[in-house]
C-alpha positions as CSV (number, residue, x, y, z in Angstrom):
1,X,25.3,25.8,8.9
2,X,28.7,27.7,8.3
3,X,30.3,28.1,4.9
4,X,33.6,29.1,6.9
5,X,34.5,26.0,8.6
6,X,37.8,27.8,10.2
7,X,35.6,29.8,12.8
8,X,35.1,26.7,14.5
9,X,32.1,26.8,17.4
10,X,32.2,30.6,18.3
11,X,28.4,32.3,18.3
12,X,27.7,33.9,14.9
13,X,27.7,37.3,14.8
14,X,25.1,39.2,13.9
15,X,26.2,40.7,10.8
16,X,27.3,37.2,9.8
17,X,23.4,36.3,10.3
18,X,22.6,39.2,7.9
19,X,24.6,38.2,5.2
20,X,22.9,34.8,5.0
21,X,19.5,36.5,5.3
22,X,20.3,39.2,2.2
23,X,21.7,36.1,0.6
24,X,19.0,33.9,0.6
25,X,16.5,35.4,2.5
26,X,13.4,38.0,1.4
27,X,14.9,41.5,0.1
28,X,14.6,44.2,2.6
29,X,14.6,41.7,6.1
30,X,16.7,42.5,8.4
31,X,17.5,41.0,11.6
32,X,18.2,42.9,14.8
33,X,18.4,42.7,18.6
34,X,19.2,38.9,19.4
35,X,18.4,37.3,22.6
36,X,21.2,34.9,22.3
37,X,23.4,32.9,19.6
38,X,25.4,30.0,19.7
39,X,26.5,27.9,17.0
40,X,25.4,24.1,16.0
41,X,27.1,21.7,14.5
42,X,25.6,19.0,12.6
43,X,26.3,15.4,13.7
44,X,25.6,11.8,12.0
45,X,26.3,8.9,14.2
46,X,24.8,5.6,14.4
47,X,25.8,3.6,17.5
48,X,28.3,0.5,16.9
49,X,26.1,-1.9,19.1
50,X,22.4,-1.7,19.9
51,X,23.1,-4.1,22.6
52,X,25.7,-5.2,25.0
53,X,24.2,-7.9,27.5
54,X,21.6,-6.3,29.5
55,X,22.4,-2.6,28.4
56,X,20.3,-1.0,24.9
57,X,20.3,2.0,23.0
58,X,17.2,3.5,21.4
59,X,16.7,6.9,20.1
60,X,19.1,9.8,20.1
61,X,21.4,7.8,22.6
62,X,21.7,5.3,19.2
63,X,21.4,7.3,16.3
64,X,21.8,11.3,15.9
65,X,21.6,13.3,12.5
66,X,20.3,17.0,11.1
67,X,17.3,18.0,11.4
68,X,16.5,18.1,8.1
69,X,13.2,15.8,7.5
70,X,12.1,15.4,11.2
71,X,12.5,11.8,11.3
72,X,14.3,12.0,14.6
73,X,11.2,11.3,17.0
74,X,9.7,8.9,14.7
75,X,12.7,7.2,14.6
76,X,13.2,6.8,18.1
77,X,9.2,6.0,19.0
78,X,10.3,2.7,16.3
79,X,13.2,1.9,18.6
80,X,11.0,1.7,21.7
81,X,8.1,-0.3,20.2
82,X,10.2,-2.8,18.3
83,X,12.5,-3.4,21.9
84,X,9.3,-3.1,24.2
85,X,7.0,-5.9,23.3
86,X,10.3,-7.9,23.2
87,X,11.2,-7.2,26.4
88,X,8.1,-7.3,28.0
89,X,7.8,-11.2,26.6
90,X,11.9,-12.1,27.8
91,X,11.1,-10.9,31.3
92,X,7.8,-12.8,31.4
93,X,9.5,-16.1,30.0
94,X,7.6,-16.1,27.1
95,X,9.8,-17.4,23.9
96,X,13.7,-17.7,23.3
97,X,14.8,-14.5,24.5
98,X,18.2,-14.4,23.6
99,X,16.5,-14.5,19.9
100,X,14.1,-12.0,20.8
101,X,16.6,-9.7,22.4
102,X,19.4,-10.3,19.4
103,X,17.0,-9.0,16.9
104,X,16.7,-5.7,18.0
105,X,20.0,-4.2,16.7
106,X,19.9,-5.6,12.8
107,X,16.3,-4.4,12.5
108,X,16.4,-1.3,13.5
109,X,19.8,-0.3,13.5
110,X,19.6,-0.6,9.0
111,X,17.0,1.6,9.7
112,X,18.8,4.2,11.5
113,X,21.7,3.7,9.0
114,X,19.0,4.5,5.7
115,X,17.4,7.9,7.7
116,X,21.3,9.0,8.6
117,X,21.9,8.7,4.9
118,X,18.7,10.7,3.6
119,X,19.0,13.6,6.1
120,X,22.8,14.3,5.3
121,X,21.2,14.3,1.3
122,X,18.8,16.7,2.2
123,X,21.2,19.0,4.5
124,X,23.7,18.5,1.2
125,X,21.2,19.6,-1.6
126,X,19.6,22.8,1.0
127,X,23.1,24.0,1.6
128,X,24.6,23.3,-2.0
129,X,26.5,26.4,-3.2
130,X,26.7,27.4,-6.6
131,X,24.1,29.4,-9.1
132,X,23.4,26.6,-11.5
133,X,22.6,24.4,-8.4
134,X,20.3,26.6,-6.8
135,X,18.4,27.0,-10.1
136,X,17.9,23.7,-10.8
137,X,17.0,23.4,-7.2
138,X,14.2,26.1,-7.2
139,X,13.0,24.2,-10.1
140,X,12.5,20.9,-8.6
141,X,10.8,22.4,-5.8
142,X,8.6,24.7,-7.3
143,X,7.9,21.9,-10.3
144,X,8.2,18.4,-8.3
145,X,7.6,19.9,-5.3
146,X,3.9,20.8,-6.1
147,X,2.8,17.0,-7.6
148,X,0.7,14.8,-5.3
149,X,2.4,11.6,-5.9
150,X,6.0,13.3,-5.1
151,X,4.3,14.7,-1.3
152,X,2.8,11.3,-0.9
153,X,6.2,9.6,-1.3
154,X,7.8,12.3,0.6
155,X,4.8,11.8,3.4
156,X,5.4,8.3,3.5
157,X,9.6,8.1,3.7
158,X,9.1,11.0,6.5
159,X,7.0,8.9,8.4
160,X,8.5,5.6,8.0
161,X,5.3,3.7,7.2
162,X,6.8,1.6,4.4
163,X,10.0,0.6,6.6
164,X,11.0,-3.3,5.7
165,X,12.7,-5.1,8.3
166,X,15.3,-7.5,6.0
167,X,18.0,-8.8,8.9
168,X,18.0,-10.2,12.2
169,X,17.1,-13.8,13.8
170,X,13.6,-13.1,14.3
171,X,12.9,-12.0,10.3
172,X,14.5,-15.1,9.6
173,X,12.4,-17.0,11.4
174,X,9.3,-15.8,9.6
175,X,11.3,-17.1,6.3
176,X,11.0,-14.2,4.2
177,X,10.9,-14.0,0.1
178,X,13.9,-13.0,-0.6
179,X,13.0,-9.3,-1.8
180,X,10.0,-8.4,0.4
181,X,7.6,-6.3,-0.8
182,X,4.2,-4.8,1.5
183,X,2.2,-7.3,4.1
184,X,5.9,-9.9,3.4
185,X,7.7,-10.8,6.5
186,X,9.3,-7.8,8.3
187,X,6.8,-5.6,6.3
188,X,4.6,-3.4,8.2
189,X,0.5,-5.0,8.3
190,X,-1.6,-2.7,6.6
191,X,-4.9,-1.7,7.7
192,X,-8.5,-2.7,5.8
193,X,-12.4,-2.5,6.6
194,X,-13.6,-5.6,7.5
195,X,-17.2,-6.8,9.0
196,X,-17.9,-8.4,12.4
197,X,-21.3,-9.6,13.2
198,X,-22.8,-7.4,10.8
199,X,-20.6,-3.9,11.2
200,X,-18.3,-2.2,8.9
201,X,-14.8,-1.4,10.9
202,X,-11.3,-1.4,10.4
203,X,-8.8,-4.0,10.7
204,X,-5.8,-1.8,12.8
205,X,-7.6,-1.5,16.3
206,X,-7.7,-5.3,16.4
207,X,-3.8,-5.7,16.5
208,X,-3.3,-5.6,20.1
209,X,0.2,-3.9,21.3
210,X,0.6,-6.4,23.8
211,X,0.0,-10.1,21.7
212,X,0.4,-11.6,18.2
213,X,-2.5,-11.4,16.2
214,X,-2.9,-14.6,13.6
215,X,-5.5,-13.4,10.3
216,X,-6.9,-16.5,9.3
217,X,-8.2,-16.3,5.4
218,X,-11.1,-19.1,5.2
219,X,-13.2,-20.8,2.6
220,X,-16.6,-20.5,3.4
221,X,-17.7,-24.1,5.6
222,X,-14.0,-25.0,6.0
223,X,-12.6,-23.5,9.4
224,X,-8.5,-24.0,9.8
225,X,-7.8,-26.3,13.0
226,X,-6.2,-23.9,15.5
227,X,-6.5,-26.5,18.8
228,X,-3.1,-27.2,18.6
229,X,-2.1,-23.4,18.5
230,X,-4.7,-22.3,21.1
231,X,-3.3,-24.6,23.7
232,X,0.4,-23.9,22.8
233,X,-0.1,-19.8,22.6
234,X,-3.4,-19.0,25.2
235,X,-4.1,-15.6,25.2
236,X,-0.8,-14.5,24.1
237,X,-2.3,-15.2,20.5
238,X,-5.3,-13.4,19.3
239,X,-7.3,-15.4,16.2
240,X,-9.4,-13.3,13.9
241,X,-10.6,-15.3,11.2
242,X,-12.2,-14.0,8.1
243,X,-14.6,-15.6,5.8
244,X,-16.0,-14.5,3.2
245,X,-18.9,-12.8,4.8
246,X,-16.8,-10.9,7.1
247,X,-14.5,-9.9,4.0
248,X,-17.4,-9.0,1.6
249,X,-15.6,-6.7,-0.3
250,X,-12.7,-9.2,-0.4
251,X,-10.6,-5.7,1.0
252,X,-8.5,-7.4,3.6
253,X,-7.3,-10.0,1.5
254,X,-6.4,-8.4,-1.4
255,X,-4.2,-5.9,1.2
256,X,-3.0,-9.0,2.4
257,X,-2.5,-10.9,-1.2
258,X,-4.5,-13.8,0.1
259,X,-6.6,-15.4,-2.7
260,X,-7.6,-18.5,-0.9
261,X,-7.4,-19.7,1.8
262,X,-4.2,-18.8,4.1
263,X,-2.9,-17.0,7.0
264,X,-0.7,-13.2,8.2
265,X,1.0,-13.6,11.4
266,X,1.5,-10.2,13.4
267,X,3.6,-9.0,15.9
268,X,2.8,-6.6,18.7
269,X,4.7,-3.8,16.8
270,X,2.8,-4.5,13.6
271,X,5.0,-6.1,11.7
272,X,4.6,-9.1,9.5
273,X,6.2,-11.9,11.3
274,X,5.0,-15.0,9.1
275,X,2.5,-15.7,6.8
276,X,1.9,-18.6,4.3
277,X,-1.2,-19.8,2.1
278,X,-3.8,-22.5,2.6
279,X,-3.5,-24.6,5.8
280,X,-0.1,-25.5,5.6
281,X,0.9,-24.7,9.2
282,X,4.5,-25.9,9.7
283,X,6.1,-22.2,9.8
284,X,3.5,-21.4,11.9
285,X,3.6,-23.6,14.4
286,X,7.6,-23.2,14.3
287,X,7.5,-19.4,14.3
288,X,5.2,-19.6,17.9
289,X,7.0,-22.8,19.0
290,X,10.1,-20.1,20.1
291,X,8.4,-17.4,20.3
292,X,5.4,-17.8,22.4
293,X,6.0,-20.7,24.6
294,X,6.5,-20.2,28.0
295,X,10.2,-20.6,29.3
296,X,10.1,-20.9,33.1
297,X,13.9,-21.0,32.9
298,X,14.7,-18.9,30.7
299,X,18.0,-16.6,31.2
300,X,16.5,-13.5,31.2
301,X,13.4,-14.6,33.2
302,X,15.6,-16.0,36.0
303,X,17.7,-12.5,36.1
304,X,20.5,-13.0,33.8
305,X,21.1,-12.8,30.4
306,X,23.7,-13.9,27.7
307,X,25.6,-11.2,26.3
308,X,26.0,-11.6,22.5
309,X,28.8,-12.8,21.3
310,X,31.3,-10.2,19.2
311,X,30.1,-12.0,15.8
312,X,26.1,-12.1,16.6
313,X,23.8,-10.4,14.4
């Protein structure tokens, strides 16, 4: 990154190079025979629109910032699960889709909006000029820098493991608290060691990428009807229920902040989509109502689609 704007997007020179490295680089390094320079420019952009009728943006063709944390890939990986499973169920006919297809731009364009944000901090602080600045920023890396609970927060905002999903038609439908927290709708699901028929494994490779997966907290001797659900959803739901005995260590549920008896809805991107406590099933049953019933007719099924209106979410 240039300190003198005014030269524009000509190739450094080489003894520009060389002042930056006996400026801030290791005494005595010095940099010689180049097999090509060019310039870069840093850019932050988020897209306006996610979506316009048929047409989406994911990754860099949405969102484009430094490089400064990596989160570029990760990112994008986020755009494409959270718009796959979605469009995989509109062009089945399974659900609303217009609902399904609307809620890709609020959810993850916010997200692209935070990560913009944090990468031009971090280009700001690494290229901050100024001797007291670069003091205090020595400091905080060498100090800070060095503490585990610092990298694990850094580990986990890099990665985008603790990303909340707080807008959009389909987080709505899940009726979210209204400041959501881990394992609360739009939350990511955690994983847990559970035991089935006698053996100890974890919870994650049971969420299936290409259904919903219903966690079912039960009382010992007093199953939760699911008829009703089973003949509305078929195999596009998958029920694991959990008693006691295959939660022994009671690990799952306190992941999940179940006490008693209750339920965690999941979507095929592993996000919270609903979730509510004893057998009380009417957001439930509303939640797969549009989003897991079959629509033979549906728009998008038939080979057209609405395009969102200028004030849609």
């Amino acid at each position: 990154m240039r300190e003198d704007a005014s030269v524009g997007d000509n190739p450094p020179t080489l003894d520009e190079l060389q002042s930056h490295a006996d400026r801030h680089g290791p005494p005595g390094m010095r940099l010689r025979d180049p097999s090509w320079l060019s310039a870069f420019r840093i850019n932050e952009r988020v897209a306006a629109r996610y979506r316009v009728g048929r047409c989406f943006l994911a990754g860099d063709a949405a969102h484009v910032h430094s490089p400064a944390g990596g989160q570029g890939m990760n990112t994008g990986i986020q755009d494409a699960v959270n718009l796959g499973w979605k469009l995989a169920h509109a062009l089945r006919g399974i659900g609303d889709p217009n609902l399904l297809l609307d809620s890709y731009e609020p959810e993850r364009r916010a997200i692209a909006r935070d990560v913009v944000k944090a990468a031009g901090q971090k280009v700001h602080l690494a290229f901050s000029s100024g001797a007291a600045t670069r003091i205090l920023k020595d400091l905080a890396v060498t100090i800070f820098g060095n503490l585990p609970l610092v990298q694990k927060r850094l580990q986990i905002e890099l990665s985008e493991t603790e990303i909340v999903y707080r807008h959009g038609p389909l987080v709505a439908l899940g009726a979210p608290p209204r400041n959501p927290h881990r394992t609360d709708v739009g939350a990511r699901a955690r994983d847990a060691s559970l035991t089935i028929e006698g053996k100890t494994q974890p919870l994650w490779p049971l969420l299936g990428p290409a259904r919903h997966t219903l966690l079912l907290f039960e009382d010992a001797g007093s199953p939760i009807d699911t008829t009703e659900l089973i003949e509305l959803t078929g195999e596009r739901l998958a029920i694991l229920r959990l008693t006691p005995e295959d939660d022994p260590d009671k690990q799952v549920r306190a992941r999940y902040r179940q006490r008693g008896p209750g339920w965690v809805l999941i979507r095929p991107d592993q996000v919270i989509a609903a979730r509510g406590n004893g057998s009380e099933l009417t957001t439930l049953n509303r939640y797969l109502d549009r989003m897991l019933r079959r629509q033979e007719n549906s728009e998008i099924h038939a080979g057209r689609a609405r395009e969102p209106a200028s004030g849609d979410a």
